[in-house]
DRENNUVO-91361 format. One line per 10 residues: number of its first residue (from 1); their letters; for each residue x, y, z negated of N, C-alpha, C. Coordinates in Angstrom, 3 decimals. Example, Ala and Ser with C-alpha at 12.3 -4.5 7.8 and 13.67 -1.06 7.14 Angstrom:
2
1) AS) 13.190 -5.690 -7.800 12.300 -4.500 -7.800 13.200 -3.300 -7.800 ~ 12.850 -2.250 -7.080 13.670 -1.060 -7.140 12.900 0.030 -7.870 .
This chain:
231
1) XXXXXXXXXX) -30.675 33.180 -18.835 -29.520 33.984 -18.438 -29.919 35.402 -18.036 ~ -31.351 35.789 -17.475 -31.615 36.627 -16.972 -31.644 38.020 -18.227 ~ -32.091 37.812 -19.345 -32.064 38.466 -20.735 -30.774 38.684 -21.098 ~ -29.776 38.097 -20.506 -28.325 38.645 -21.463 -28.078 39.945 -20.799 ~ -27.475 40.724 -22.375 -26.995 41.963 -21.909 -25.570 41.958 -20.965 ~ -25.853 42.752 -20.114 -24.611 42.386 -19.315 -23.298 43.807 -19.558 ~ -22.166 43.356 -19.684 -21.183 44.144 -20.042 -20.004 44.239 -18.875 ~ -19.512 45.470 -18.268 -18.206 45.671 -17.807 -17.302 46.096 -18.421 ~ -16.252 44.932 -18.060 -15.047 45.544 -19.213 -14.010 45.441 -18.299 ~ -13.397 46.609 -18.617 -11.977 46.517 -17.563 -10.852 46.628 -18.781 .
11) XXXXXXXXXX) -10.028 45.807 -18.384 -8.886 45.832 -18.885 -7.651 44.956 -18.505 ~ -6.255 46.112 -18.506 -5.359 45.382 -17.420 -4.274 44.231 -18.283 ~ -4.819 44.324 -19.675 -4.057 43.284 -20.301 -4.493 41.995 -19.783 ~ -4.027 40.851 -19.267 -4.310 39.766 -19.473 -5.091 39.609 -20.664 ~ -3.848 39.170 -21.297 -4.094 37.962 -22.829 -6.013 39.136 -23.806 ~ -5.205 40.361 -23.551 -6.388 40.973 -23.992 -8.118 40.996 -23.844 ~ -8.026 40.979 -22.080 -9.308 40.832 -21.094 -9.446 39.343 -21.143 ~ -8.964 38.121 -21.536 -9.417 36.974 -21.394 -10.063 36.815 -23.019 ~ -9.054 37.097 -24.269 -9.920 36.687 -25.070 -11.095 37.412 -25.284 ~ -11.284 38.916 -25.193 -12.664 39.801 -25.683 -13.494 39.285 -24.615 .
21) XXXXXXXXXX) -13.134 38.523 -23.880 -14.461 38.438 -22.846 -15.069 36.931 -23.331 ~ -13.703 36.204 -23.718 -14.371 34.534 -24.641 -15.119 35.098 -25.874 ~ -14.432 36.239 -26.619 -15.308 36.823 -27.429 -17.038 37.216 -27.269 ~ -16.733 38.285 -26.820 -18.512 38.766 -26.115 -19.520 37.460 -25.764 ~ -18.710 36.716 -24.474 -19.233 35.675 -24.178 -20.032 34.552 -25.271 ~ -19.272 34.701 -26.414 -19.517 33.599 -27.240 -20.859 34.380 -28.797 ~ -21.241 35.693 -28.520 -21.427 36.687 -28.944 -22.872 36.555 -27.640 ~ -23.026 36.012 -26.750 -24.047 35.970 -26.167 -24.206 36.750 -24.640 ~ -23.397 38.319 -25.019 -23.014 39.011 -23.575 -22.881 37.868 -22.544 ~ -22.862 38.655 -21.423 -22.633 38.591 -19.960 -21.838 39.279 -19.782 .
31) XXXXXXXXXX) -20.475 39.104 -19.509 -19.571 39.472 -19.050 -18.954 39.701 -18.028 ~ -18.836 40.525 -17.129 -17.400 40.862 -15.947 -16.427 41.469 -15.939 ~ -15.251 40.963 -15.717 -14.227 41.571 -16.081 -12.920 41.718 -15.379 ~ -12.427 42.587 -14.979 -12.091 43.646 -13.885 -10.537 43.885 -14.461 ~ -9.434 43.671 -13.899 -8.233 44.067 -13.965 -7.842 45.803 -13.742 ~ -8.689 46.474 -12.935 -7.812 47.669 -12.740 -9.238 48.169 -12.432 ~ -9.082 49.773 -12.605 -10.325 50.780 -12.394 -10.639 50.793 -11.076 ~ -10.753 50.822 -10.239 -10.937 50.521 -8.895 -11.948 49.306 -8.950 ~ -11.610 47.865 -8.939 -12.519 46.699 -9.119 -13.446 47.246 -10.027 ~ -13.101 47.603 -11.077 -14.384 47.793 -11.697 -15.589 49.119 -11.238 .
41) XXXXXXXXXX) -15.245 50.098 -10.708 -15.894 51.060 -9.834 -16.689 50.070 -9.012 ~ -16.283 49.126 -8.379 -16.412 48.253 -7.143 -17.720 47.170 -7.739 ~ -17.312 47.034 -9.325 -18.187 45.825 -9.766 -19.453 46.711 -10.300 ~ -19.423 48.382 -11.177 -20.330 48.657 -11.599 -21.249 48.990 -10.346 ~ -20.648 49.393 -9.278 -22.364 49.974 -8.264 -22.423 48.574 -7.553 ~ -21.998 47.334 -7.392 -22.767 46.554 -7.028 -23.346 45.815 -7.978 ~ -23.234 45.783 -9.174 -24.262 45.225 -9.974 -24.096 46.609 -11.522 ~ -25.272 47.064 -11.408 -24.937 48.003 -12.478 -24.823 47.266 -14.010 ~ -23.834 47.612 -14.842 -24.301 46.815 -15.710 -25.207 47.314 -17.292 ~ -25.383 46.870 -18.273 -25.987 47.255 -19.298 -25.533 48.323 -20.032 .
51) XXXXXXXXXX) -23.932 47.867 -20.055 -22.752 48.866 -21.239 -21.382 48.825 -20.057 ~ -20.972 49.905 -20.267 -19.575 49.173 -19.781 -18.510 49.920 -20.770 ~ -17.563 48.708 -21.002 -16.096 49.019 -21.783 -15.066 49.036 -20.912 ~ -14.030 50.210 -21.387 -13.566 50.670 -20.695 -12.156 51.176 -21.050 ~ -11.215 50.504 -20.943 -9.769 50.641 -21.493 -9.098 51.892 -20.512 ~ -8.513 52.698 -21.620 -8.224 53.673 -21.253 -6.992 53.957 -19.863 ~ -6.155 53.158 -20.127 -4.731 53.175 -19.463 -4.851 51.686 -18.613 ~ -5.542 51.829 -17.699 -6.132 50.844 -16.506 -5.055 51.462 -15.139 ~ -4.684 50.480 -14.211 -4.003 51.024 -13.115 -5.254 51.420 -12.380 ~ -4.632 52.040 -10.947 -5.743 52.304 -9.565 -6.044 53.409 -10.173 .
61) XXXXXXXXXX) -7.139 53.428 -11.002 -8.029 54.597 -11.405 -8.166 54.410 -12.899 ~ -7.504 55.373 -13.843 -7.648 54.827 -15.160 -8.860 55.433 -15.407 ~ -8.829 55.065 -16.927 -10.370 54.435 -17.426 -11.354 55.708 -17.857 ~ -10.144 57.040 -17.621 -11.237 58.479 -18.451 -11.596 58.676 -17.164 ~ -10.897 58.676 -15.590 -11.975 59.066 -14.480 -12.837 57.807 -13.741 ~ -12.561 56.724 -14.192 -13.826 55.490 -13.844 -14.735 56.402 -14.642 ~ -14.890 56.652 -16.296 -15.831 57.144 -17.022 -16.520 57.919 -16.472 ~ -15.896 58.935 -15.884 -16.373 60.144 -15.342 -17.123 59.637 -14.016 ~ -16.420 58.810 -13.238 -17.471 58.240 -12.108 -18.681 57.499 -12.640 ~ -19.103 57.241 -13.185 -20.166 56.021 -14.131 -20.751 57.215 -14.141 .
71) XXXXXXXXXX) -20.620 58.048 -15.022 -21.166 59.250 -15.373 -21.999 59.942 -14.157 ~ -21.170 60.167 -13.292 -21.731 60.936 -12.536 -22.948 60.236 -11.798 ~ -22.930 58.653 -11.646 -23.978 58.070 -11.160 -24.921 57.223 -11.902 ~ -24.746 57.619 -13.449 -25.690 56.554 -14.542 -24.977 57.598 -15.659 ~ -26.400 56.974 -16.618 -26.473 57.216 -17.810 -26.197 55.614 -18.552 ~ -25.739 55.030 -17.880 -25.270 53.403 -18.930 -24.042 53.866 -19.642 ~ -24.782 53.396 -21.462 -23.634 53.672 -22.321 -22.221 53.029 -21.776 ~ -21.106 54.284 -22.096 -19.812 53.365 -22.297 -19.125 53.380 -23.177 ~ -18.131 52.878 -23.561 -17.500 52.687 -24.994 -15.889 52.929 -24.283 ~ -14.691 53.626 -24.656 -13.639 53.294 -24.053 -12.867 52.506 -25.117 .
81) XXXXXXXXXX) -11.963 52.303 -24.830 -10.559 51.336 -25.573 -9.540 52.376 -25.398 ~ -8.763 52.213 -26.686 -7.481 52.865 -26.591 -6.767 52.578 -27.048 ~ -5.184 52.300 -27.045 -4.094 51.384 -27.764 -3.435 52.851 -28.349 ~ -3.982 53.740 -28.188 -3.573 54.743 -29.156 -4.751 55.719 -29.976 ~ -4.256 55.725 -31.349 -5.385 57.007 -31.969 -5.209 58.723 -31.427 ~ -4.247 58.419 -30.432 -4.111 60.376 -30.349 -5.245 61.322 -29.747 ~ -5.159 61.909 -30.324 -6.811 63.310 -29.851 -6.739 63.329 -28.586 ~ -5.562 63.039 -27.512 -6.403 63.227 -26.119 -6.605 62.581 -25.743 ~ -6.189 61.104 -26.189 -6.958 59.865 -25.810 -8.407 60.028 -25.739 ~ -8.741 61.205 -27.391 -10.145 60.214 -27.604 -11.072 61.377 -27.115 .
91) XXXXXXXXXX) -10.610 62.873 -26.944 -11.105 63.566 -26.939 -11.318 63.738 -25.104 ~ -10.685 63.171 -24.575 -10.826 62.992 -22.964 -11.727 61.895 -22.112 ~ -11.727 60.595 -23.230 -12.459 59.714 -22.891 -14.139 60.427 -23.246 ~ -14.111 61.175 -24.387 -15.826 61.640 -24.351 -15.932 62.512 -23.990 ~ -15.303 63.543 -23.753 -15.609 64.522 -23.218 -15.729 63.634 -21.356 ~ -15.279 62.997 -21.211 -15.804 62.861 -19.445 -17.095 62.008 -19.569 ~ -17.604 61.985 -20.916 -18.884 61.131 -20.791 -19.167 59.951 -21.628 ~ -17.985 59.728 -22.036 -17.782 58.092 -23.484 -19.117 58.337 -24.151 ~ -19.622 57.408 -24.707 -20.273 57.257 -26.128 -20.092 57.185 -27.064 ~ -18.822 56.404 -27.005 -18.063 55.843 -28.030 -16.656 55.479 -27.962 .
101) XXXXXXXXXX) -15.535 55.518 -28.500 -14.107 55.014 -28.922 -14.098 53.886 -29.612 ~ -13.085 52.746 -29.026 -12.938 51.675 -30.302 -11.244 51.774 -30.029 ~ -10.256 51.713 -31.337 -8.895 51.863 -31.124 -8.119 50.183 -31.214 ~ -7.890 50.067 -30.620 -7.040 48.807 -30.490 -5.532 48.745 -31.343 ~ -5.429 47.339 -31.833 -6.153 46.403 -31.340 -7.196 46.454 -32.158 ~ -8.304 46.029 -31.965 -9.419 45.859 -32.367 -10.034 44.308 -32.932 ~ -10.541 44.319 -34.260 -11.739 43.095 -34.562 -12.774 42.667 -33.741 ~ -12.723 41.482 -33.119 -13.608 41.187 -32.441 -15.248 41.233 -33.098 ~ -15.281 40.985 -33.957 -17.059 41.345 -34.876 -16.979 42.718 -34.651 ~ -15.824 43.963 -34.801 -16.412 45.171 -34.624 -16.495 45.506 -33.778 .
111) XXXXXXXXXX) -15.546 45.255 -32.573 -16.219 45.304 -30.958 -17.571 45.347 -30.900 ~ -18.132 43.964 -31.408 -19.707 43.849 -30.807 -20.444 44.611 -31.649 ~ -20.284 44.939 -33.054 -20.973 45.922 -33.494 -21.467 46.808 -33.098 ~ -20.298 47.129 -32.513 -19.932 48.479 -32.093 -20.854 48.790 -30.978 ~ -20.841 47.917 -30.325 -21.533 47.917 -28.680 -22.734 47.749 -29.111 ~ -23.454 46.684 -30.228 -24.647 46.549 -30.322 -25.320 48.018 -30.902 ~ -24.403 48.813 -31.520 -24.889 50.210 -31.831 -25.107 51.031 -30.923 ~ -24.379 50.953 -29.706 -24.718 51.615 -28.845 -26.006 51.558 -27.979 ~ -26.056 50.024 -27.655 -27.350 49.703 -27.260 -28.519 49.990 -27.917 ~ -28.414 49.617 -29.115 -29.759 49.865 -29.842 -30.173 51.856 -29.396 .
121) XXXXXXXXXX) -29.033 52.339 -29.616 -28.848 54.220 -29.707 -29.607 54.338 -28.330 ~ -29.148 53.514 -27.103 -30.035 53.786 -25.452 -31.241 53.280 -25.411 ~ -31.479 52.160 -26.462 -33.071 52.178 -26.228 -34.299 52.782 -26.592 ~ -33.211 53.271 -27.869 -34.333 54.553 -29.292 -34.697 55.539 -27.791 ~ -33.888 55.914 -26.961 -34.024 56.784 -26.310 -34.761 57.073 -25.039 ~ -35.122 55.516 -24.891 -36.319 55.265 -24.240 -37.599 55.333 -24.496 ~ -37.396 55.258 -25.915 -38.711 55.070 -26.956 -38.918 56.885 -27.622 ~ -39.828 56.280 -28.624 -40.198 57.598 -29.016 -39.063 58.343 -30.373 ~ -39.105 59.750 -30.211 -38.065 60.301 -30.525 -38.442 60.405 -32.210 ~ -36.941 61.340 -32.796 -36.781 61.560 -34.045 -37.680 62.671 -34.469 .
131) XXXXXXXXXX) -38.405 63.560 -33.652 -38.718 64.282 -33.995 -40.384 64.226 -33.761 ~ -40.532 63.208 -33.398 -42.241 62.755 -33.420 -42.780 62.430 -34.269 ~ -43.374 63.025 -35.361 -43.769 62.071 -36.889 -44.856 61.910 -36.648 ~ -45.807 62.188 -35.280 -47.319 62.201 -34.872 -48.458 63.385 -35.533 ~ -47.929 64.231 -35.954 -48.656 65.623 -36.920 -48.535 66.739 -35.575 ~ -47.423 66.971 -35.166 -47.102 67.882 -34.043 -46.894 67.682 -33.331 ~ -47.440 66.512 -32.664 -47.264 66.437 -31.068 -46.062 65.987 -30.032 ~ -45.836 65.625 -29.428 -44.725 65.087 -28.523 -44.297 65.978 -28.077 ~ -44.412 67.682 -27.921 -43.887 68.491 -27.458 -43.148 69.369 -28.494 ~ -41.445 69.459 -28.239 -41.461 70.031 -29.091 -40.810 71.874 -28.528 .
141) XXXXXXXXXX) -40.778 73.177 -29.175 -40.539 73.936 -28.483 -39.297 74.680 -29.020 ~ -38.542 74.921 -28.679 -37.391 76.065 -29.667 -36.969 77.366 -28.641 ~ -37.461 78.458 -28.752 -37.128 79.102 -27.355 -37.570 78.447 -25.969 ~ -36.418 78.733 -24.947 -36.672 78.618 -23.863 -36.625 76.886 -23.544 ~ -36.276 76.210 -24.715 -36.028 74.682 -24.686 -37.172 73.864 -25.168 ~ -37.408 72.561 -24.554 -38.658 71.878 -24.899 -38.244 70.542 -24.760 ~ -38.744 69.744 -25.556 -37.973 68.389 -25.863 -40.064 67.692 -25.651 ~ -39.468 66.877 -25.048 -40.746 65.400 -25.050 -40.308 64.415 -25.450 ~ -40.901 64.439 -26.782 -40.247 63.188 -27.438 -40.873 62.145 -27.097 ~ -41.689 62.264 -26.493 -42.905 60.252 -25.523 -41.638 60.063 -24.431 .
151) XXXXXXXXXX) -41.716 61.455 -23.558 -41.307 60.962 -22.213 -39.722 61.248 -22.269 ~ -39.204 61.489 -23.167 -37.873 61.703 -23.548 -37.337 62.833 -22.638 ~ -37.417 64.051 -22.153 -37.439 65.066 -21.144 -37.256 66.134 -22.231 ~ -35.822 66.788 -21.243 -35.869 67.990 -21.922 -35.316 68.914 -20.757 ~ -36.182 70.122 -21.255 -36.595 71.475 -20.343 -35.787 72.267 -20.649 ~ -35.345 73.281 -19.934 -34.657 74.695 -20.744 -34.997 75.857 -19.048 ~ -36.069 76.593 -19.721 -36.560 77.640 -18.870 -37.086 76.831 -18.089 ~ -38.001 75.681 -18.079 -38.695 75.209 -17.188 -37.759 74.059 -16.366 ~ -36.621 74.283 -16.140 -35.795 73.308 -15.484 -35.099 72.061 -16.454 ~ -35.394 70.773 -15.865 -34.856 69.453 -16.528 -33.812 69.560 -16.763 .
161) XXXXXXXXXX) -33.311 68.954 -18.086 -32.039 69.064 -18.143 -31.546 67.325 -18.592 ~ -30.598 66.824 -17.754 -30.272 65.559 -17.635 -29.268 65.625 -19.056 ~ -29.688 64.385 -19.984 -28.979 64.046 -21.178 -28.915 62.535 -21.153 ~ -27.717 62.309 -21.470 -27.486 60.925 -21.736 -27.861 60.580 -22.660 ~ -28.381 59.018 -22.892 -28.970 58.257 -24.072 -28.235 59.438 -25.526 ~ -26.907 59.206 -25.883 -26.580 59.550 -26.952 -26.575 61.135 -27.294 ~ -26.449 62.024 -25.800 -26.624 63.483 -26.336 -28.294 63.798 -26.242 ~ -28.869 63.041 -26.179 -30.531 62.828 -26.811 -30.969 62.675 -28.276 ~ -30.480 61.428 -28.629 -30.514 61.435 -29.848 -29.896 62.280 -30.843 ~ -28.828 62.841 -30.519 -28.080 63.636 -31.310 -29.502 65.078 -31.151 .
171) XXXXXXXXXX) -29.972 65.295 -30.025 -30.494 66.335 -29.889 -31.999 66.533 -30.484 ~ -33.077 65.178 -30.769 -33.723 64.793 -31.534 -33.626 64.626 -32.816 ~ -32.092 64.285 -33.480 -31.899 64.350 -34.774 -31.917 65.978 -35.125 ~ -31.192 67.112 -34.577 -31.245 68.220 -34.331 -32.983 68.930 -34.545 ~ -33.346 68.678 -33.694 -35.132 69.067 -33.845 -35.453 68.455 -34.825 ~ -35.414 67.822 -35.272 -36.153 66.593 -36.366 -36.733 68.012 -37.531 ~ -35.179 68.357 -38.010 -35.075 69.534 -38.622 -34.190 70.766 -38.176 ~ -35.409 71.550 -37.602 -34.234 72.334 -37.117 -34.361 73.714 -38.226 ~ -33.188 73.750 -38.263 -32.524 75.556 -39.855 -31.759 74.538 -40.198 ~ -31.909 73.111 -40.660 -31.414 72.585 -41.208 -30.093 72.422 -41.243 .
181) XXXXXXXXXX) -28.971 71.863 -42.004 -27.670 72.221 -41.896 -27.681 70.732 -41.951 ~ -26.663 70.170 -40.463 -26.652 68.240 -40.267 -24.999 68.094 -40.993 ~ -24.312 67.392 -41.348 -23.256 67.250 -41.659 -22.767 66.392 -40.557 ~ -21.491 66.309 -40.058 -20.939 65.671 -39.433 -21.010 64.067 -39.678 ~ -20.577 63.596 -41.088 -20.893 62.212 -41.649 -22.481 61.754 -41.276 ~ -23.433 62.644 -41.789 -24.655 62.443 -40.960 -25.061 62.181 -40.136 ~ -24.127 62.874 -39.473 -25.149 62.617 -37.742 -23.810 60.981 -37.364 ~ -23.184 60.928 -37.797 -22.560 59.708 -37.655 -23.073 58.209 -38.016 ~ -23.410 58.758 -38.619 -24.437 57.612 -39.713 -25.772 57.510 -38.863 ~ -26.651 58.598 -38.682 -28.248 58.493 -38.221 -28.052 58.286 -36.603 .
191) XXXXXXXXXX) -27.246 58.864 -35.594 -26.317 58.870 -34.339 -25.775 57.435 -34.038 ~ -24.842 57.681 -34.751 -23.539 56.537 -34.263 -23.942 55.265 -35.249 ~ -24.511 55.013 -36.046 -24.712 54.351 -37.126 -23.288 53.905 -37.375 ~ -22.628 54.585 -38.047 -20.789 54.559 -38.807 -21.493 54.511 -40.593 ~ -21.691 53.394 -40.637 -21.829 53.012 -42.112 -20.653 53.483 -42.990 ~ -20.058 53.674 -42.621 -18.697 53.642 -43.272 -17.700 54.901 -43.090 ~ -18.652 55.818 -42.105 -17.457 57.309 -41.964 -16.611 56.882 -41.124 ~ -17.092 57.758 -39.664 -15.789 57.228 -38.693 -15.350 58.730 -38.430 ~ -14.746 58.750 -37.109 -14.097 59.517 -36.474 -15.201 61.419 -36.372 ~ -14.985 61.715 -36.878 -15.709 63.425 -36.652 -15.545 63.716 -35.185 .
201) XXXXXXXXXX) -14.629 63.882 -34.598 -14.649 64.251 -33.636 -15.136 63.768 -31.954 ~ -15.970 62.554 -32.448 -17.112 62.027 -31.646 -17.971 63.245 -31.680 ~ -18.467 63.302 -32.395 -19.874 64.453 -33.048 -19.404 65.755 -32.355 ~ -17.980 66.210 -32.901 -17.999 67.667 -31.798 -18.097 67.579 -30.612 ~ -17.431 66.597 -30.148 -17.052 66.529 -28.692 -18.765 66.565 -27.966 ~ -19.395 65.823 -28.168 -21.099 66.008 -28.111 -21.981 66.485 -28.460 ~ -21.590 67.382 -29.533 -22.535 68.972 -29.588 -21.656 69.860 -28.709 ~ -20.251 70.064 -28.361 -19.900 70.661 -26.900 -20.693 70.260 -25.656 ~ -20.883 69.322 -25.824 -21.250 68.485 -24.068 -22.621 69.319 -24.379 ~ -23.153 68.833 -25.391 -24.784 69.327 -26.007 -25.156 70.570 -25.366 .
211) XXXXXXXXXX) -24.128 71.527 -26.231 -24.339 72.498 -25.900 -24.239 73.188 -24.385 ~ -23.637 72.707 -23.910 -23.235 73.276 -22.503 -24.358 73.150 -21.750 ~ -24.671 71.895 -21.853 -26.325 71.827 -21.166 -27.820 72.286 -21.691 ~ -27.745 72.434 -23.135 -29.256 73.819 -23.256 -28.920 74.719 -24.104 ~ -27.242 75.028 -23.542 -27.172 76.590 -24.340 -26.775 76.669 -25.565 ~ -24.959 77.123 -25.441 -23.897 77.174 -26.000 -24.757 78.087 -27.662 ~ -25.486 78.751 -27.794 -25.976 79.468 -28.948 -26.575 78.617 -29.692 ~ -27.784 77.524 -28.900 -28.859 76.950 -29.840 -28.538 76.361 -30.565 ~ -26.709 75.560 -30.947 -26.916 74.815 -31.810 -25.690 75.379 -32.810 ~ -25.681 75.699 -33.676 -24.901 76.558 -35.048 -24.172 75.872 -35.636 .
221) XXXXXXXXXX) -22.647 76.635 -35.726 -21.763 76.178 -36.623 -21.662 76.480 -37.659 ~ -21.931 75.712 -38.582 -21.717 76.283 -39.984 -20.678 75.752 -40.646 ~ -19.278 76.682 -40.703 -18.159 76.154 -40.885 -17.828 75.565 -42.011 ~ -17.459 74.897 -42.285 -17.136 73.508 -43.369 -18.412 72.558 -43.825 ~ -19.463 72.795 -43.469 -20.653 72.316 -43.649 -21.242 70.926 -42.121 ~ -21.116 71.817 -41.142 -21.669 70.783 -40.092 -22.682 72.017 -38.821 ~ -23.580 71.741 -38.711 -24.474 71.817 -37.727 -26.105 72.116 -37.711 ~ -26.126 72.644 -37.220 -27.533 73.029 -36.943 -28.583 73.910 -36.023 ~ -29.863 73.394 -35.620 -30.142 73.662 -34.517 -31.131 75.227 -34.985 ~ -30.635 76.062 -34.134 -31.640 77.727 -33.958 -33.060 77.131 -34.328 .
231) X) -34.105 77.761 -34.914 -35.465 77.215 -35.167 -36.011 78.123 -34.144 .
């Protein structure tokens, strides 16, 4: 029991929060599961958990400022839920820190996909980076910015700059090649692993966040094309 990944999921549907949790459960997770944002605030700092999911339109405290609280005290991926596709659903849930969107109702196999993508994305990020091929070293430099791809640390003018699992990797895929021009589908695919072409506006919303933290210039828009990092 001690090896299962453990998951918080809040959600104020009944019928909803009982089956995804027989789901997960049966899927191997560890599950807790929390009626309203508040309990779940209450359940993540006394037991932190692995992932937490996170339905958007939760009473007490809905689910984009729980996000934002998680955030402010962990880097544990979260995923939100939304019973709607509209842009400020999705663009509010990541911008306060999401990893990821799943739109409801949702397939229970892509739920866990979904989550297992995420996990795998926080552990690459423990490990060694995209931009380490072992020729040049674990340090990498672009200007005033410096990426350690061993110790996963990144500098800008000497001062740390705190990145979550996923605006890491995005930022390692970035160095990997940097002039290079990333396409949005790309970094979805090598990022998010979206076999299949998902949502674009994951990807902006986190080269914004990106950028804000080592510097709104370093990473280039190249309009109708995608992205790319200053060399």
């Amino acid at each position: 029991m001690a090896d299962q990944t453990h998951v918080l999921f809040v959600e104020d549907d009944d019928v909803i929060r009982e089956a995804t949790q027989l789901t997960l459960e049966r899927d191997g997770f560890a599950v807790t599961a929390m009626p309203d944002g508040l309990s779940g605030l209450e359940a993540f700092r006394a037991d932190q958990p692995d992932i937490a999911l996170l339905d958007v339109m939760v009473p007490g405290l809905d689910g984009v400022s729980l996000c934002r609280r998680i955030r402010d005290e962990s880097t544990v991926p979260v995923i939100m839920l939304s019973a709607r596709a509209d842009a400020i659903d999705v663009v509010l849930g990541l911008e306060a820190g999401a990893d990821d969107y799943v739109t409801k109702p949702f397939d229970g196999a892509v739920l866990v996909a979904r989550i297992r993508a995420v996990l795998r994305r926080f552990e690459r990020a423990g490990g060694a980076g995209a931009g380490d091929d072992g020729d040049g070293g674990p340090l990498l430099a672009f200007g005033e910015l410096e990426i350690d791809t061993e110790g996963m640390e990144v500098r800008k003018a000497g001062q740390q700059v705190a990145l979550t699992p996923t605006e890491m990797r995005l930022l390692l895929e970035f160095s990997a090649a940097p002039g290079t021009v990333l396409s949005r589908d790309k970094l979805l695919e090598r990022v998010w692993e979206y076999g299949w072409g998902g949502d674009t506006r994951v990807v902006d919303v986190h080269v914004q966040r990106l950028r804000a933290k080592i510097g709104q210039d370093r990473i280039e828009t190249v309009r109708g094309f995608g992205y790319k990092l200053k060399a």
